[in-house]
mmCIF file of the C-alpha atoms, coordinates in Angstrom:
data_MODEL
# 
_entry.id   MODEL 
# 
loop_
_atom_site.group_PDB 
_atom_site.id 
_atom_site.type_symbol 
_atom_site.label_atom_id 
_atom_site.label_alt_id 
_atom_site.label_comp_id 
_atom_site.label_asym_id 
_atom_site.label_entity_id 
_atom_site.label_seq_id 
_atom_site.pdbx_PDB_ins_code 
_atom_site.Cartn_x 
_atom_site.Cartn_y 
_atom_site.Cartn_z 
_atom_site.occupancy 
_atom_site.B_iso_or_equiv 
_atom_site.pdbx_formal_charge 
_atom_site.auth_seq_id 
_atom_site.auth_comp_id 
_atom_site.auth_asym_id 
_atom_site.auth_atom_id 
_atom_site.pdbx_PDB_model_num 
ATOM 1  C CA . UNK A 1 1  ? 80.791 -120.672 -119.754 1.00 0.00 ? 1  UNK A CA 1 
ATOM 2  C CA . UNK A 1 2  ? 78.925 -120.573 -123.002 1.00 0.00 ? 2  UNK A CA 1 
ATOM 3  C CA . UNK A 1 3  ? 81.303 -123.333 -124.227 1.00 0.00 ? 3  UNK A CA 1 
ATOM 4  C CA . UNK A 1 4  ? 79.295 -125.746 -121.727 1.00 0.00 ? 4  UNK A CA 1 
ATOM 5  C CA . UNK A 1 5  ? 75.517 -124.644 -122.777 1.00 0.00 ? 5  UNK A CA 1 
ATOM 6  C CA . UNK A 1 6  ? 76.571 -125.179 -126.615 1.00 0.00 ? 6  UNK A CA 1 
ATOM 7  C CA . UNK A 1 7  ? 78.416 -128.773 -126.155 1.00 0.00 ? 7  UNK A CA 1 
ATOM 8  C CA . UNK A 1 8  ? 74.829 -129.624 -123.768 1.00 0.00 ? 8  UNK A CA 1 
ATOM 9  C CA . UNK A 1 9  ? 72.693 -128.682 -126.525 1.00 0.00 ? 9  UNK A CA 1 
ATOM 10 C CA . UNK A 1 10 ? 74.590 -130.355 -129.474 1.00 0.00 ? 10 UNK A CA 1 
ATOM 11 C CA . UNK A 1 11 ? 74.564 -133.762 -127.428 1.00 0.00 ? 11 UNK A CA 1 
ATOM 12 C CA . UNK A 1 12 ? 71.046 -133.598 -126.650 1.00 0.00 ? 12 UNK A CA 1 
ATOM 13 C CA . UNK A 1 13 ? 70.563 -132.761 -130.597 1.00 0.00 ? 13 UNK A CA 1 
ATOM 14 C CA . UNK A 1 14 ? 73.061 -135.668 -131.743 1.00 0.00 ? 14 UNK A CA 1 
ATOM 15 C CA . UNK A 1 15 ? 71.297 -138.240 -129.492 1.00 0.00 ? 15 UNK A CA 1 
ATOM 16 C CA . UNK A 1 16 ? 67.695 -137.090 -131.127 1.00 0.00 ? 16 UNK A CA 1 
ATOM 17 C CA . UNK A 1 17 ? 69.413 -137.584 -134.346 1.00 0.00 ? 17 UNK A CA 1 
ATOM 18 C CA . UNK A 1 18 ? 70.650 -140.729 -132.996 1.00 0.00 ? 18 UNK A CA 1 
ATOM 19 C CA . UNK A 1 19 ? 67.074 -141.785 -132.481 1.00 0.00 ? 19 UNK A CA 1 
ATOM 20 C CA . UNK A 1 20 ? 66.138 -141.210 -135.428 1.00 0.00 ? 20 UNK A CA 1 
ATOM 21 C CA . UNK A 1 21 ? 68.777 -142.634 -137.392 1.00 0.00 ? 21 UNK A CA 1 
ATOM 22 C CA . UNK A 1 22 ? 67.708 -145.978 -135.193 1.00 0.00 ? 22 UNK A CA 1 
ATOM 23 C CA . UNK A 1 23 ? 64.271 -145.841 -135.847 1.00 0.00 ? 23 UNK A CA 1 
ATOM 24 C CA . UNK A 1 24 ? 65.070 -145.851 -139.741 1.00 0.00 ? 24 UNK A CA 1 
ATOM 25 C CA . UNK A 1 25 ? 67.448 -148.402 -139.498 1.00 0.00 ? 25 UNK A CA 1 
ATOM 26 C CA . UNK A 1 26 ? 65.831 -150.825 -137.778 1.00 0.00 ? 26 UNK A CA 1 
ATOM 27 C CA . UNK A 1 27 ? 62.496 -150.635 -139.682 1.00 0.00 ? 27 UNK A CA 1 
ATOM 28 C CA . UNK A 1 28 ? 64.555 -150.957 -142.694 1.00 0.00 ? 28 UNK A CA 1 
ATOM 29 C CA . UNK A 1 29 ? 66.092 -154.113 -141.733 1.00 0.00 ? 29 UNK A CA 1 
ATOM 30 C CA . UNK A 1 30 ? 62.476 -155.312 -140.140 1.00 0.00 ? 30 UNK A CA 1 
ATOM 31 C CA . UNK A 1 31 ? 61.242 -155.078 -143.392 1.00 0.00 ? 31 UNK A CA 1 
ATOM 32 C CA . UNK A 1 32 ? 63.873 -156.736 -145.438 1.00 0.00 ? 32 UNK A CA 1 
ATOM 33 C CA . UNK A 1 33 ? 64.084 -159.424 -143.101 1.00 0.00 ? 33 UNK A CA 1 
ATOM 34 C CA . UNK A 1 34 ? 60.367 -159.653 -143.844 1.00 0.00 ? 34 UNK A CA 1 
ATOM 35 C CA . UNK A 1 35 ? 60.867 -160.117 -147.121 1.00 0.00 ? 35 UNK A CA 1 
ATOM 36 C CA . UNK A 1 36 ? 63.859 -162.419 -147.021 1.00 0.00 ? 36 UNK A CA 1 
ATOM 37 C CA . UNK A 1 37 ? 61.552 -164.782 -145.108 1.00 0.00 ? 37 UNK A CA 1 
ATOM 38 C CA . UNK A 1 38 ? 58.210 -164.842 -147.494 1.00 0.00 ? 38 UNK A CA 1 
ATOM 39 C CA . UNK A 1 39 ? 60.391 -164.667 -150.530 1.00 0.00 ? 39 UNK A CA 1 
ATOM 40 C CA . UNK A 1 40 ? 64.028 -166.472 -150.046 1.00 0.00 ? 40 UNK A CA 1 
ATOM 41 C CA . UNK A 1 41 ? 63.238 -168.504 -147.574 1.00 0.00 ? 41 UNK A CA 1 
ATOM 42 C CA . UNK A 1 42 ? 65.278 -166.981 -144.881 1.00 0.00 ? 42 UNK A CA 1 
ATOM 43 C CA . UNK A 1 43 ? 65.567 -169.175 -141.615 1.00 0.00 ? 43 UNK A CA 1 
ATOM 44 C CA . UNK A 1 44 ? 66.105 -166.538 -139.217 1.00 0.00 ? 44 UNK A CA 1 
ATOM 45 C CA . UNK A 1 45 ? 62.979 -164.620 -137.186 1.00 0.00 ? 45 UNK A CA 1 
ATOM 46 C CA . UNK A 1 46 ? 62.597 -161.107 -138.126 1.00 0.00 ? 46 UNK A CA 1 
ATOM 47 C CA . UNK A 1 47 ? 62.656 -159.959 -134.780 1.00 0.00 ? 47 UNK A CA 1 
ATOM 48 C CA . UNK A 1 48 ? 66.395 -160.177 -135.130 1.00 0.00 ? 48 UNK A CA 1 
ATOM 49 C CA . UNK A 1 49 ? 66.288 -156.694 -136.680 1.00 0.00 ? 49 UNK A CA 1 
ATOM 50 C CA . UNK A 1 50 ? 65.900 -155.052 -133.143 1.00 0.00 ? 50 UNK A CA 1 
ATOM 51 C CA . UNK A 1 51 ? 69.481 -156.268 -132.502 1.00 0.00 ? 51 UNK A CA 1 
ATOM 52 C CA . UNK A 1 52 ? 70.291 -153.311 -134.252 1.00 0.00 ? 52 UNK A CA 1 
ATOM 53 C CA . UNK A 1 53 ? 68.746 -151.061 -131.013 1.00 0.00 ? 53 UNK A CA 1 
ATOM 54 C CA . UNK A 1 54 ? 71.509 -152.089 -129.216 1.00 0.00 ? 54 UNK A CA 1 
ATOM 55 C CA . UNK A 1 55 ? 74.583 -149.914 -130.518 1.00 0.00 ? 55 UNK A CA 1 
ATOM 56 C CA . UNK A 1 56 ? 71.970 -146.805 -130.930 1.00 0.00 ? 56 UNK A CA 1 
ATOM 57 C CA . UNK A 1 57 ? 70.778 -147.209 -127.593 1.00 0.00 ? 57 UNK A CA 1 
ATOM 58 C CA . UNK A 1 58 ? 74.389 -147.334 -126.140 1.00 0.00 ? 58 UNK A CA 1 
ATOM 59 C CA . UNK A 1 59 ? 75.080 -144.009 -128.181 1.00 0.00 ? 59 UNK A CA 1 
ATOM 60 C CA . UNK A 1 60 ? 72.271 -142.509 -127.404 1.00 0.00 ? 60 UNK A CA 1 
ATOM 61 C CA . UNK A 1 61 ? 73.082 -142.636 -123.783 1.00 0.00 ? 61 UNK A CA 1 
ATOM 62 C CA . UNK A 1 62 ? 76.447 -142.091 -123.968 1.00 0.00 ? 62 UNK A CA 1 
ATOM 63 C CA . UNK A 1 63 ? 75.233 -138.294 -125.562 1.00 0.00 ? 63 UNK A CA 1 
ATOM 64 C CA . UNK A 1 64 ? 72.139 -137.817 -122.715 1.00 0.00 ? 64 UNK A CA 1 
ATOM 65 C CA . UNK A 1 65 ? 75.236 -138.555 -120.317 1.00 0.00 ? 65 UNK A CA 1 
ATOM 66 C CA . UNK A 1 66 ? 77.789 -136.031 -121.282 1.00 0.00 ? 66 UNK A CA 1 
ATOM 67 C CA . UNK A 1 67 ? 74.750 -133.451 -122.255 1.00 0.00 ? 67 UNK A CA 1 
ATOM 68 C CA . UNK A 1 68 ? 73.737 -134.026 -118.658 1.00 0.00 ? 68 UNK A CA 1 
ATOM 69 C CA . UNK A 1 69 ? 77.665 -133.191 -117.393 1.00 0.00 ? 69 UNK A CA 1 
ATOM 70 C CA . UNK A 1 70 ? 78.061 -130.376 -119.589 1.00 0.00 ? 70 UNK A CA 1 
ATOM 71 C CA . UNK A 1 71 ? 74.744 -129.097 -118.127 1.00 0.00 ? 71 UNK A CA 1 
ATOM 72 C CA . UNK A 1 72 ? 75.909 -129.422 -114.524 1.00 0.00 ? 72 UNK A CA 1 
ATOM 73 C CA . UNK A 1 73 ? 79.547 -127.690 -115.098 1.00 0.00 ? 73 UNK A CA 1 
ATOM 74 C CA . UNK A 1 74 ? 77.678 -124.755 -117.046 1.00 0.00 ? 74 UNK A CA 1 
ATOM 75 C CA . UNK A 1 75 ? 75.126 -124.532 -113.936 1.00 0.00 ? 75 UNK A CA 1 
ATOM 76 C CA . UNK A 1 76 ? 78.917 -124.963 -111.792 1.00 0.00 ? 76 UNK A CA 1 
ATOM 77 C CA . UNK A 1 77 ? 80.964 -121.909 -113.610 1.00 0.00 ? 77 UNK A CA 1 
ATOM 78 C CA . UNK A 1 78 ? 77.647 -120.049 -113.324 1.00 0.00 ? 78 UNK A CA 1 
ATOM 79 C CA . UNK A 1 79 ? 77.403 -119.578 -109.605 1.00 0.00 ? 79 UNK A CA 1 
ATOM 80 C CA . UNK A 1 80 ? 81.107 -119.372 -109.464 1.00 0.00 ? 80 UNK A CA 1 
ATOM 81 C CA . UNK A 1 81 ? 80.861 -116.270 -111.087 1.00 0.00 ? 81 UNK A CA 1 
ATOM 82 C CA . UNK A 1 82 ? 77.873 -114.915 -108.997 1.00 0.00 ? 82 UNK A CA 1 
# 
């Protein structure tokens, strides 16, 4: 039963970590496409840095998901036992 409350709480703490890791990484490549374009001459919009949302935001909800299963089984096993 405690199994379920511990994997819940270490996806809801990987997907916060998972936000955070996104937030760096995009502004990272924001800026250094930013630079690419005033200095080398880069062709391509900077915008194209928020691509990188994609993957994190797929992960991100892939971890809310399962956090929200584990949840529900632990809330399950507990009234079972009741």
């Amino acid at each position: 039963m405690k199994r379920y409350k511990w994997l819940s709480r270490f996806f809801i703490l990987f997907a916060v970590l998972l936000s955070d890791l996104m937030c760096a990484v995009v502004a990272y490549s924001y800026c250094n496409m930013r630079w690419c374009i005033e200095v080398q001459g880069a062709s391509a919009p900077a915008s194209i840095a928020f691509l990188w949302v994609i993957p994190y935001a797929i992960g991100i909800l892939l971890c809310l998901a399962l956090a929200i299963k584990f949840h529900r089984k632990q809330k399950e096993k507990s009234k079972e036992t009741k």
